[in-house]
ROSELUM-309233 format. One line per 4 residues: number of its first residue (from 1); for each residue x, y, z of C-alpha. Coordinates in steps of 0.02 Angstrom, whole numbers, plus 50000, padded with zeros to 5 digits. Each point is the difference from the previous one (the first is absolute). Layout:
BEGIN
NUM) X Y Z; ...
END
This chain:
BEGIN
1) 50408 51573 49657; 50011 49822 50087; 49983 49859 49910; 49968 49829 50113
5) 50012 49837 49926; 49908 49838 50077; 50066 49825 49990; 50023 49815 50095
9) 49812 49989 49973; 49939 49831 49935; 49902 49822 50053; 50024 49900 50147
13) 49921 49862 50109; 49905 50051 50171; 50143 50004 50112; 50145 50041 49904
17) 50100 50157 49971; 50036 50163 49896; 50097 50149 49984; 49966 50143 49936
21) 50097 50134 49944; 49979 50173 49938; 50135 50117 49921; 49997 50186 50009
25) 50095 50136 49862; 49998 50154 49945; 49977 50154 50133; 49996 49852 50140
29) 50059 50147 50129; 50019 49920 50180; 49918 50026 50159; 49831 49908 49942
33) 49894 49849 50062; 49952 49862 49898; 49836 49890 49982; 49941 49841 49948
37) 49802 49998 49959; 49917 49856 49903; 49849 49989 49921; 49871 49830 49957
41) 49886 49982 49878; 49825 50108 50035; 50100 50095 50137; 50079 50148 50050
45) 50168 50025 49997; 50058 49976 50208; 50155 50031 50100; 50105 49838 50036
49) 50165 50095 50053; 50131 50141 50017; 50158 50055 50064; 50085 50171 50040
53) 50154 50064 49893; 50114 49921 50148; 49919 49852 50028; 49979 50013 50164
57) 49796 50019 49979; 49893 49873 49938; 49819 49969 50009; 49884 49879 49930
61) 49830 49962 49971; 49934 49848 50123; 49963 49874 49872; 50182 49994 49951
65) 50074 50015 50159; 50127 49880 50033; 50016 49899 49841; 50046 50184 49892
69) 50168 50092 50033; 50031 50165 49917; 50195 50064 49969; 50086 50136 49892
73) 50174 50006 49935; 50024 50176 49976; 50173 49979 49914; 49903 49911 49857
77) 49824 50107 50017; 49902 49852 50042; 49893 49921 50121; 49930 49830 50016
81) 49852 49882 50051; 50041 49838 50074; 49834 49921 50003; 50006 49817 50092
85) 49862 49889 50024; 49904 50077 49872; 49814 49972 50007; 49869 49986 49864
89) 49922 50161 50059; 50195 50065 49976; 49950 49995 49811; 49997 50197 49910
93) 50115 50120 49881; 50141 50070 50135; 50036 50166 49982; 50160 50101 50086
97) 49965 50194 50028; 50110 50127 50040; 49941 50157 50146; 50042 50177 49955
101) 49919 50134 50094; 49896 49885 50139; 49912 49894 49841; 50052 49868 49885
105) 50021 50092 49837; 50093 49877 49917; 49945 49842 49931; 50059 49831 49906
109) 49906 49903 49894; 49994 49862 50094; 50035 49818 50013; 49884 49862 50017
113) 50010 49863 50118; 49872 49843 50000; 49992 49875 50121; 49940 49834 49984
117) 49904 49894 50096
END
């Protein structure tokens, strides 16, 4: 089992800054892509970003493009969001996943981030 473990999430001013974290034990493995996905209030849960196990692949969805940076340190078994000029429509619960087998199996239980304006 993989346990994943949300955090950074919290309230900030239109504009400003967070980062997120999420923290990965027990069978973590290796060789596995990560995700961000977020979802708002009366919405489904969407993509916002995710990288491959060497970091050398990243994609992201469009509305976060250029203000969102996804990384992993795979020493400690965690990746990150580094969300910059965060948007009102930024607001939702943040959730990190973990891919096994071509689908993200593995889920946190998420972090919420509201943005002011």
């Amino acid at each position: 089992q993989v346990q994943l473990v949300e955090s950074g999430g919290g309230l900030v001013q239109a504009g400003g800054s967070l980062r997120l974290s999420c923290a990965a034990s027990g069978r973590t493995g290796s060789s596995y892509a990560m995700g961000w996905f977020r979802q708002a209030p009366g919405k489904e849960r969407e993509f916002v970003a995710s990288i491959s196990w060497s970091a050398g692949s990243t994609s992201y969805a469009n509305s976060v493009k250029g203000r969102f940076t996804i990384s992993r340190d795979n020493a400690k078994n965690t990746i990150y969001l580094q969300m910059n000029s965060l948007k009102a429509e930024d607001t939702a619960v943040y959730y990190c996943a973990r891919e096994t087998g071509g689908s993200y199996r593995y889920w946190g239980r998420g972090t919420q981030v509201t943005v002011s304006s």
